[in-house]
PASEBA-1860 file (N, C-alpha, C; in nm, 3 decimals):
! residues 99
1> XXXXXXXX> 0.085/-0.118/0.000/0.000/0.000/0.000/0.089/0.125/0.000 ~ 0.060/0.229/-0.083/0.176/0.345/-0.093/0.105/0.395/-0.003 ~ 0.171/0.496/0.050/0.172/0.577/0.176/0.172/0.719/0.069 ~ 0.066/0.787/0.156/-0.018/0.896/0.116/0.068/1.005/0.176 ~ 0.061/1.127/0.075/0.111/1.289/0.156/0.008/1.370/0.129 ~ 0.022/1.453/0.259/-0.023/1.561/0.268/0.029/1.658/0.112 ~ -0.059/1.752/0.067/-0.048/1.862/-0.017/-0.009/1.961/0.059 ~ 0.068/2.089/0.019/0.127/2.212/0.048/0.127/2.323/-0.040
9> XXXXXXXX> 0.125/2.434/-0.018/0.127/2.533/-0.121/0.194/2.628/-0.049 ~ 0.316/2.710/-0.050/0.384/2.851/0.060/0.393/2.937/-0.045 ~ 0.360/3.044/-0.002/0.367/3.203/-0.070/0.452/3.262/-0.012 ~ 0.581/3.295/-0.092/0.644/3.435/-0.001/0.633/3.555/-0.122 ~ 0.589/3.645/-0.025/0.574/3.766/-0.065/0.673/3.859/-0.019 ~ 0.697/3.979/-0.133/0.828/4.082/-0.033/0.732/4.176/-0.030 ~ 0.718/4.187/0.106/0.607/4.329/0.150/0.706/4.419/0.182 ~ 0.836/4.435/0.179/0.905/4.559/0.192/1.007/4.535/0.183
17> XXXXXXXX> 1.107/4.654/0.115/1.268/4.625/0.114/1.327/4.661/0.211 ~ 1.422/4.650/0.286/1.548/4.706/0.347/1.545/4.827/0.371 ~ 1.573/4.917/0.227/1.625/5.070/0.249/1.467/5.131/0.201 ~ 1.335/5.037/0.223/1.264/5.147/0.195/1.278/5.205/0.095 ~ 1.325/5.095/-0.047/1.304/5.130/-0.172/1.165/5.055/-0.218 ~ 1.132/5.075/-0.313/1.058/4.979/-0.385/1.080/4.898/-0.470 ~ 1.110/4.765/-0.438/1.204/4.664/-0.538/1.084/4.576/-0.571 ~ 1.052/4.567/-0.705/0.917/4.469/-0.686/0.927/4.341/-0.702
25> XXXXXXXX> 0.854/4.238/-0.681/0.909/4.120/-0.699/0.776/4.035/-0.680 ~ 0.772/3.969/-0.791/0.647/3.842/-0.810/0.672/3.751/-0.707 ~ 0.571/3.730/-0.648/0.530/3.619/-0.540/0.597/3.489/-0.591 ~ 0.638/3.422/-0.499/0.705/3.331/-0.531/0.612/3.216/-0.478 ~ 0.579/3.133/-0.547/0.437/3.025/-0.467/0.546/2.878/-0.522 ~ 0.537/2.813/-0.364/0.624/2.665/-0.378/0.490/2.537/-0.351 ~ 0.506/2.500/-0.412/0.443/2.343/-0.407/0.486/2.224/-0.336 ~ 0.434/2.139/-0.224/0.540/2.023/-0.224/0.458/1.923/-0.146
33> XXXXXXXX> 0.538/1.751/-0.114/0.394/1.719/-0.004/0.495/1.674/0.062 ~ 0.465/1.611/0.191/0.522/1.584/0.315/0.434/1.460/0.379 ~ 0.528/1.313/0.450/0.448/1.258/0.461/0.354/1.281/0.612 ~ 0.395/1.417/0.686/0.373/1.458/0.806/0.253/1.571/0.818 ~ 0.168/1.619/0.894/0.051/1.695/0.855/0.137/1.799/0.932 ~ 0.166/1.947/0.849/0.250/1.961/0.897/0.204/2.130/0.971 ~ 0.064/2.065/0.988/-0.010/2.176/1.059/0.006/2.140/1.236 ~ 0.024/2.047/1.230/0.034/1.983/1.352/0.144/1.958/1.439
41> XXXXXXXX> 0.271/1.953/1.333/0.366/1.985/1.361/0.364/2.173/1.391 ~ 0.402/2.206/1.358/0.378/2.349/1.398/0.291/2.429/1.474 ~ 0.177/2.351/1.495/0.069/2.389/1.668/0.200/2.353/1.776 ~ 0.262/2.240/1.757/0.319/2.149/1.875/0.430/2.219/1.902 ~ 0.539/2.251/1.806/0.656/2.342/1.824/0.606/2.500/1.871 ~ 0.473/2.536/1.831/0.439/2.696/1.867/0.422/2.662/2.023 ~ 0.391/2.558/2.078/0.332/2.554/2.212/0.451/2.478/2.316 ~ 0.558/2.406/2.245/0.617/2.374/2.329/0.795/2.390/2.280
49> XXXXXXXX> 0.814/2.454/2.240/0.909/2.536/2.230/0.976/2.610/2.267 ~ 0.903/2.726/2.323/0.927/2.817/2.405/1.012/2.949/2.312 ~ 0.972/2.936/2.204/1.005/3.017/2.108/0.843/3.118/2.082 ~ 0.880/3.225/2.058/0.743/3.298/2.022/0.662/3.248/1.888 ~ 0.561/3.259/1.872/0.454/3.185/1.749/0.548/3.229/1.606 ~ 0.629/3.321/1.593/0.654/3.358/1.463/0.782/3.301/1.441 ~ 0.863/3.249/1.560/1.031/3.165/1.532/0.987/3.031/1.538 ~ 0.893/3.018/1.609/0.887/2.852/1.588/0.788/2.807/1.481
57> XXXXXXXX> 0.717/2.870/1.413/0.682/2.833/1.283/0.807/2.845/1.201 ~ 0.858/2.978/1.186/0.969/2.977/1.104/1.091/2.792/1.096 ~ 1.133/2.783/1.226/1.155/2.668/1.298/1.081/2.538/1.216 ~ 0.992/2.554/1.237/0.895/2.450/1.199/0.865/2.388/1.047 ~ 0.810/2.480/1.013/0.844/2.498/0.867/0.973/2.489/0.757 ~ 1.052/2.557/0.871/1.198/2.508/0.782/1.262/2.382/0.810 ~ 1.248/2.351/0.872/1.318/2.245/0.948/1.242/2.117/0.840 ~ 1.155/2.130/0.806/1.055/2.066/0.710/1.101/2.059/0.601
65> XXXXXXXX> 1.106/2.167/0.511/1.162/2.222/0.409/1.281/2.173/0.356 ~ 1.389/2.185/0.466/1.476/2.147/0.451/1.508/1.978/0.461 ~ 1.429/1.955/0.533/1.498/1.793/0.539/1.421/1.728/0.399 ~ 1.317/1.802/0.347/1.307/1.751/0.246/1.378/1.743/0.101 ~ 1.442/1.848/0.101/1.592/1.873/0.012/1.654/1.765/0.109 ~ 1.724/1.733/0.182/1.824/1.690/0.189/1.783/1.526/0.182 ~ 1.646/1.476/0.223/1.628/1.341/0.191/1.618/1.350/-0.007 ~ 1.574/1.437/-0.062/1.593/1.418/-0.193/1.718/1.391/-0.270
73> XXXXXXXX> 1.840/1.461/-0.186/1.950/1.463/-0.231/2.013/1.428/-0.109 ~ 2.001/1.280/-0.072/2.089/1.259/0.049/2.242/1.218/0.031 ~ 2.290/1.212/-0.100/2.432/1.183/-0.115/2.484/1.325/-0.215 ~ 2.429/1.428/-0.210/2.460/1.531/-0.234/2.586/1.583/-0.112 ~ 2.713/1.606/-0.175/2.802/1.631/-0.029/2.745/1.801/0.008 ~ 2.693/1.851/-0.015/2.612/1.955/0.040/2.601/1.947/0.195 ~ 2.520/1.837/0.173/2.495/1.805/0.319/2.596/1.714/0.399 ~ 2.679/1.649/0.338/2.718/1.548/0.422/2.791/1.593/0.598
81> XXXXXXXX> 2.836/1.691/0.583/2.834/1.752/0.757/2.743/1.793/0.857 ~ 2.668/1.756/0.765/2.460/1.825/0.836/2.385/1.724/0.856 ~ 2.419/1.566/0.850/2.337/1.473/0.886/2.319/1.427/1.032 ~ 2.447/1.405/1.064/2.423/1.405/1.237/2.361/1.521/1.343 ~ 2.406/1.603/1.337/2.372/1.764/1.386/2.209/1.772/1.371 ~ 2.192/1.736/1.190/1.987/1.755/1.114/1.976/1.649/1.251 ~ 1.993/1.561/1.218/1.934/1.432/1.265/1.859/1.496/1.457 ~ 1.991/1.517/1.485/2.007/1.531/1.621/1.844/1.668/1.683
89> XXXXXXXX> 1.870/1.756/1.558/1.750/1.884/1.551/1.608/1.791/1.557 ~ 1.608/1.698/1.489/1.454/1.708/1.462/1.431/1.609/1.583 ~ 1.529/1.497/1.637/1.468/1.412/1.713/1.411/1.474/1.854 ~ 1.498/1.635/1.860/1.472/1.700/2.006/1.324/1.794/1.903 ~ 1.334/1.808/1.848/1.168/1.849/1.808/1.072/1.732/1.791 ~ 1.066/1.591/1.806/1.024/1.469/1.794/0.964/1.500/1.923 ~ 1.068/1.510/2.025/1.058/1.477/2.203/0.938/1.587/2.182 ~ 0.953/1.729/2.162/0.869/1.849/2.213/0.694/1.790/2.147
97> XXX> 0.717/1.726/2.060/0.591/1.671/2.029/0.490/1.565/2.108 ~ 0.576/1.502/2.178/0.543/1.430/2.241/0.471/1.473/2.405 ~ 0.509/1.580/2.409/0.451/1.637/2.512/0.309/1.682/2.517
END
């Protein structure tokens, strides 16, 4: 039986530059799925974290993001100094879930 993902859609938008120029820039909209609901993940890190709602989504979300590049390209040497360390990140965000 294949194992089902969740759908995703992220928008980043630049609502403002730096120097308070106007640099314009088309929305950038990413697509992707995850086999984790990853709304749920991110209630759990906003609440037990101890990070404010806007770092631990950030947190949350990337931490996501990213391990999904790096399971895509796991013999990419990109990463190869970032597997123990990744590893080590998500299992202490594993624990906070569990709470």
């Amino acid at each position: 039986m294949a194992k089902r993902n969740h759908e995703y859609r992220l928008t980043l938008e630049h609502l403002a530059d730096a120097n308070a120029e106007h640099t314009p820039h088309e929305p950038f909209t990413y697509t992707f799925t995850n086999h984790d609901n990853l709304f749920d993940i991110l209630e759990k890190v906003q609440q037990n974290s101890g990070l404010d709602a806007q770092n631990a989504a950030s947190l949350a979300i990337g931490v996501k993001l990213l391990s999904n590049a790096q399971l895509a390209y796991r013999d990419n040497p990109l990463f190869a100094d970032f597997h123990g360390p990744f590893r080590d990140l998500i299992m202490k965000l594993k624990d906070l879930n569990k709470q």
